[in-house]
C-alpha positions in Angstrom: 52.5 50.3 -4.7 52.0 49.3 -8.3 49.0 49.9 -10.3 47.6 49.4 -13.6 44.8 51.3 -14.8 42.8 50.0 -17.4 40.5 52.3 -19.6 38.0 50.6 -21.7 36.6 53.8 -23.3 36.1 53.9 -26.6 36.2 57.4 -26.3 38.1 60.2 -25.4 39.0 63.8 -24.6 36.1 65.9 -23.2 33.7 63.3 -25.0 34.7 60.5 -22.7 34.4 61.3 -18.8 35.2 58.0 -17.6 38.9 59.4 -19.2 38.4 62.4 -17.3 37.3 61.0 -13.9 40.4 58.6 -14.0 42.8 61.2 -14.7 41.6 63.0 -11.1 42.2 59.4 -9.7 45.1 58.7 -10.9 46.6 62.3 -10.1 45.9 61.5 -6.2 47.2 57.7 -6.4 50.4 59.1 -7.8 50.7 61.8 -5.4 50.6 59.6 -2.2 53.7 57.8 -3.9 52.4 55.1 -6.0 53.5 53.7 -9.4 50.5 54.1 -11.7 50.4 53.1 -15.4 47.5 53.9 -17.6 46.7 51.7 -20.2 44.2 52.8 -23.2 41.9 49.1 -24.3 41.2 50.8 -27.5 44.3 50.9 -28.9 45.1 47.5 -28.2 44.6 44.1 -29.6 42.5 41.9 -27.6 41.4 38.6 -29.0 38.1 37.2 -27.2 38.3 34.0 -25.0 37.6 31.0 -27.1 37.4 29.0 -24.2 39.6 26.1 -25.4 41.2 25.8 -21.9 44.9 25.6 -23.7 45.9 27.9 -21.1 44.7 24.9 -18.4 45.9 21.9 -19.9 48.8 22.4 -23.1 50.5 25.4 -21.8 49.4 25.9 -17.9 48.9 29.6 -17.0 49.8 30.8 -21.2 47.0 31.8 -22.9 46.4 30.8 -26.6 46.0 33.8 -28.1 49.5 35.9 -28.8 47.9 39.1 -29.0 48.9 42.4 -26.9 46.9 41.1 -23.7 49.3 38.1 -23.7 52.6 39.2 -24.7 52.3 42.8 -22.9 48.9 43.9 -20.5 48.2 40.6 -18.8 51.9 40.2 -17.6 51.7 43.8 -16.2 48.2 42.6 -14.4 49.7 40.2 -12.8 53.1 42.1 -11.5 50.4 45.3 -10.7 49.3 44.9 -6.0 46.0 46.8 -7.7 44.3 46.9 -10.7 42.0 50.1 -11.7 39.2 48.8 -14.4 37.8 52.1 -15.7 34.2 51.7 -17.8 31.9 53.4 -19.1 28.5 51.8 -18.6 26.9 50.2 -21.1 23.4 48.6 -20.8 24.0 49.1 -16.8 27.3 46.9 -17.0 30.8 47.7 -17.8 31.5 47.5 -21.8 32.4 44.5 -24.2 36.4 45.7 -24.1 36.6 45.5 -20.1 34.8 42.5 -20.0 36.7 41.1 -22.6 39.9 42.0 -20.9 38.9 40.4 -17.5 37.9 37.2 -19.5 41.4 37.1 -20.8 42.7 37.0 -17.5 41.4 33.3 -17.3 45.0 31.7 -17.3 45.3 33.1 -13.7 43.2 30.3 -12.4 44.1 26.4 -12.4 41.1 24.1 -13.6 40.8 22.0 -10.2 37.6 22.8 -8.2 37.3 23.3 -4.5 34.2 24.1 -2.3 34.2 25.6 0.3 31.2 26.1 2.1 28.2 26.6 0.0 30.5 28.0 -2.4 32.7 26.4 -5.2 35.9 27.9 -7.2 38.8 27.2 -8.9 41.9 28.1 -6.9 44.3 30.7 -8.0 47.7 30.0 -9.9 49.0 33.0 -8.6 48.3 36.5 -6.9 45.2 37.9 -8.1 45.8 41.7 -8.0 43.0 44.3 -5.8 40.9 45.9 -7.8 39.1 49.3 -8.1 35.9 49.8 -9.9 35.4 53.1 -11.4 32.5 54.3 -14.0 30.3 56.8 -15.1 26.6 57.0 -16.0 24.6 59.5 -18.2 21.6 58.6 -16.1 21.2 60.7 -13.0 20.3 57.8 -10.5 22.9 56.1 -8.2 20.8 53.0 -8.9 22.1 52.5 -12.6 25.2 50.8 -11.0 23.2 48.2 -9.3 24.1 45.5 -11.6 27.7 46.7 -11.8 28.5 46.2 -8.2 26.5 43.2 -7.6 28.8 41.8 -10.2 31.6 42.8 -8.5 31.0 41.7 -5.3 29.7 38.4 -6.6 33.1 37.7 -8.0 35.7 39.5 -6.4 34.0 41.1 -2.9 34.0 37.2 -1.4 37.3 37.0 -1.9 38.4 40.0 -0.2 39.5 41.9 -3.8 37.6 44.6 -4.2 39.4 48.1 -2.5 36.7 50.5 -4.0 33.7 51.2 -6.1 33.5 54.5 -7.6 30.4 55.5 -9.9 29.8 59.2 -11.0 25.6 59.0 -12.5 24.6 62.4 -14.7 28.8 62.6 -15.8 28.0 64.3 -18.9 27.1 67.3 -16.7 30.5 67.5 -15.6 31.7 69.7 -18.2 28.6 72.3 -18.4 30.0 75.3 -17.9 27.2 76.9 -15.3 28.3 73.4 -13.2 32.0 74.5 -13.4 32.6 74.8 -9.2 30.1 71.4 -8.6 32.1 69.6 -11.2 35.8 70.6 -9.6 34.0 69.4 -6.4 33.7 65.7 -7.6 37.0 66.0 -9.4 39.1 67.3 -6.1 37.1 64.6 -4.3 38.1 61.6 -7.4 41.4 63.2 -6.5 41.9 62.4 -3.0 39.8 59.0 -3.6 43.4 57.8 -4.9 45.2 59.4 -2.4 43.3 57.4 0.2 43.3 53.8 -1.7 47.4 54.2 -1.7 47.5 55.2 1.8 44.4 53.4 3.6 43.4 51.0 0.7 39.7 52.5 0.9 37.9 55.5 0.2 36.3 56.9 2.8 32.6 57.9 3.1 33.4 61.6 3.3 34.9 61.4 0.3 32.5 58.7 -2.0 30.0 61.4 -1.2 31.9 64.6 -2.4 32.6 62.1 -5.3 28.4 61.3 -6.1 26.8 64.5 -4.4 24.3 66.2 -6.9 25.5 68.8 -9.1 22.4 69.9 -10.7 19.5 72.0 -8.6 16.7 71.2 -11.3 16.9 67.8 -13.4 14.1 68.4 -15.0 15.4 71.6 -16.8 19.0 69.4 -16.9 17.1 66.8 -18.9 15.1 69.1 -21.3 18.8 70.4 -22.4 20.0 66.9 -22.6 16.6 66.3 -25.2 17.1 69.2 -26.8 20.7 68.7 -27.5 19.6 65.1 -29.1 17.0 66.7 -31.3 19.6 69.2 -32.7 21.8 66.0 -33.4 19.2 64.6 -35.1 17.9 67.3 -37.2 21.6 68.2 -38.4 22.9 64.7 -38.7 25.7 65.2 -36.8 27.1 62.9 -33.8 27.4 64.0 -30.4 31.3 64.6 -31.3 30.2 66.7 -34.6 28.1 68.4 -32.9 31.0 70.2 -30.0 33.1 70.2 -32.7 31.4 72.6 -34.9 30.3 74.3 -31.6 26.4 74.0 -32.3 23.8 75.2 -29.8 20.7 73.0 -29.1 17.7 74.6 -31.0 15.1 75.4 -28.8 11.3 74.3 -29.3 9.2 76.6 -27.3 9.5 80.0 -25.6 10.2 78.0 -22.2 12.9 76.5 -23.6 14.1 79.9 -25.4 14.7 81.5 -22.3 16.7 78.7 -21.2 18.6 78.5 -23.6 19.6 82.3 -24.2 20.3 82.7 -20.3 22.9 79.7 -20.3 24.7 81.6 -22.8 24.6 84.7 -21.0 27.8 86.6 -20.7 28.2 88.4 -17.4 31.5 89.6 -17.9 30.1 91.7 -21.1 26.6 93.0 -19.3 28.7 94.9 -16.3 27.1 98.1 -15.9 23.7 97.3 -17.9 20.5 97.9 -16.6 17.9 96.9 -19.5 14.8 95.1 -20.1 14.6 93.3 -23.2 11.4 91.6 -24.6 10.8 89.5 -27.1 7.2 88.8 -28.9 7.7 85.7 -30.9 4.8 84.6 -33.5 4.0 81.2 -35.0 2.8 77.4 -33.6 5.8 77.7 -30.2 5.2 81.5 -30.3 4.9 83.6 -27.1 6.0 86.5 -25.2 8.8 86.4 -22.5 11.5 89.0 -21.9 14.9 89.3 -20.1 16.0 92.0 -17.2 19.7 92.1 -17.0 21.6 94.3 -14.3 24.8 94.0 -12.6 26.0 91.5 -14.5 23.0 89.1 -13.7 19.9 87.8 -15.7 16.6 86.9 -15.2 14.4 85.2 -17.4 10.3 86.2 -17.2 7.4 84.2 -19.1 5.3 87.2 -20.7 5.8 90.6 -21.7 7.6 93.6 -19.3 5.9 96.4 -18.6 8.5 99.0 -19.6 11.0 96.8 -22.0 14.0 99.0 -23.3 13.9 96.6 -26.3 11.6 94.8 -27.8 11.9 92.3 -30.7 9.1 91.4 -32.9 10.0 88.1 -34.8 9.1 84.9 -36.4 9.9 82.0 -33.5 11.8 79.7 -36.3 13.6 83.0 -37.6 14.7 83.9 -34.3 15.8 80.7 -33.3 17.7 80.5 -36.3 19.1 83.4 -35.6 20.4 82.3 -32.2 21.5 79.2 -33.4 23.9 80.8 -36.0 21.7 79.7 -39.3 20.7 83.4 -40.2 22.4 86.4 -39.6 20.6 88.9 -36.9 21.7 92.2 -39.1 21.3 91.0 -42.5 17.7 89.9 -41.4 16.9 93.0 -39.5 17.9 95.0 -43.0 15.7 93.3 -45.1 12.9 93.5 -43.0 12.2 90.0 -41.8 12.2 91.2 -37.9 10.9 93.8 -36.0 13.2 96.0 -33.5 12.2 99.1 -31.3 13.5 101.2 -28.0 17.2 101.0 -27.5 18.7 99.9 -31.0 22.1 100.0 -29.3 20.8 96.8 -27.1 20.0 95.1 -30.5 23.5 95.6 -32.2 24.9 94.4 -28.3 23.5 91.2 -28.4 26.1 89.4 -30.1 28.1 90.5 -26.4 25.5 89.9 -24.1 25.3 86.6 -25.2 27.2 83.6 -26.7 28.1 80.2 -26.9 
């Protein structure tokens, strides 16, 4: 079997999971013996349709334009038994590049018009190749890809084209660490998605729900990161992109969200063998008390103060949090006084092990 997979991410690396997610599919196509070539829409050239129906009339089935959709991908589309279109989702449809591509393969119909039914189309010129939807969403709901499918079937499900339609909602979790084991769930499962369209040409329903099974216990703490994240972005001026690559942490804005944040970037592997209570009494407008027990490698996070803490840190909320965030330095601010710190000091010069990004 041939295929052509068509990525119209802008993006990519660990930024773009609609890269990501096709890579697992592509993987199992491949290893059930299939001929896959990946194709990347944003480093071609690909004019938009004009519409001047040259490719109808002056040049039957040659498109105007001599760009690299004409003279190299739509060639390929047509020699290719399925075609993968890979998109992110962009205002609940699949982005200007895909569509744009798909327009441009225009020249594959002839202008005469035929009904048939209650339904009228222009008749092919020559094979139209099966296709595979696959996207991803940053929005948790299944329901985002309403629109996306309808289109689909509306266009290509009546004529018996489309093989599958895989959507992954909430993708940007995919990569959180703490989701690591979900995540290789829904890869595995992308995986052997491709293994079945080469051998059965579908995806069974086994496998579709491996592929869109939810990998985060509580979405509303999942979405308060996601905020939180977006605030930091805002209040450094960095992108998304800037903001993993100079490895920032999201600032926390309240004692809830503190202990959030500190116990995502626990360190297990670093706490073996500690038994300790730590507290922290933070003063200002998001002040508050909460403090951590950690033992055998494990933490829990507790709203107020402990009863016996082995540690306990007095300290401004902002200084702390700049503190965590990597804008102050914990020991130069302890020196000169601008913190508070008493029980086990060794706990307090630990800290940097016990926790990180």
């Amino acid at each position: 079997m041939k295929i052509l997979a068509v990525n119209s991410s802008p993006r990519t690396g660990s930024l773009s999971k609609t890269e990501i997610m096709l890579k697992h599919l592509v993987n199992g196509m491949r290893e059930a013996g299939a001929e896959v070539e990946v194709t990347e829409l944003r480093k071609k050239t690909i004019h938009n349709c004009i519409g001047c129906y040259t490719c109808w009339t002056k040049t039957p089935g040659v498109c105007i334009h001599k760009d690299d959709m004409s003279r190299e991908l739509y060639p390929k589309w047509l020699e290719s038994d399925l075609v993968v279109y890979a998109t992110p989702l962009y205002h609940f449809l699949m982005n200007a590049a895909m569509k744009t591509f798909i327009e441009r393969t225009f020249p594959v119909l002839q202008p005469f018009v035929i009904t048939r039914g209650e339904r009228t189309y222009h008749p092919m010129r020559k094979k139209h190749p099966r296709m595979v939807i696959l996207s991803v969403a940053g929005f948790p709901e299944m329901s985002v890809f309403d629109e996306l499918s309808h289109w689909a079937n509306s266009v290509y499900g009546k004529h018996g084209l489309v093989v599958a339609q895989i959507y992954r909602p909430m993708a940007e979790a995919l990569l959180v660490p703490s989701l690591a084991k979900k995540a290789k769930e829904v890869f595995e499962a992308t995986t052997q998605a491709g293994r079945e369209i080469v051998t059965n040409m579908a995806v069974s329903g086994e496998t579709m729900e491996r592929i869109t099974q939810p990998i985060v216990k509580n979405m509303a703490l999942s979405l308060n990161m996601t905020n939180l994240m977006w605030k930091t972005c805002i209040a450094e001026g960095v992108t998304p992109k800037e903001f993993e690559e100079k490895g920032l942490i999201p600032r926390p804005d309240s004692v809830k969200t503190f202990m959030i944040i500190l116990s995502m970037g626990f360190k297990p592997e670093a706490s073996s063998g500690v038994k300790a209570s730590i507290q922290f009494n933070l003063s200002g407008d998001e002040g508050g008390s909460c403090h951590f027990r950690i033992e055998n490698g494990k933490i829990e996070a507790v709203s107020g103060p402990a009863e016996k803490p082995d540690l306990t840190i007095d300290s401004p909320f902002d200084l702390w949090m700049d503190i965590i965030t990597g804008k102050a330095d914990g020991e130069q601010m302890f020196m000169k006084q601008r913190y508070k710190a008493s029980g086990d000091l060794s706990l307090l010069t630990r800290m940097n092990r016990f926790f990180g990004k």
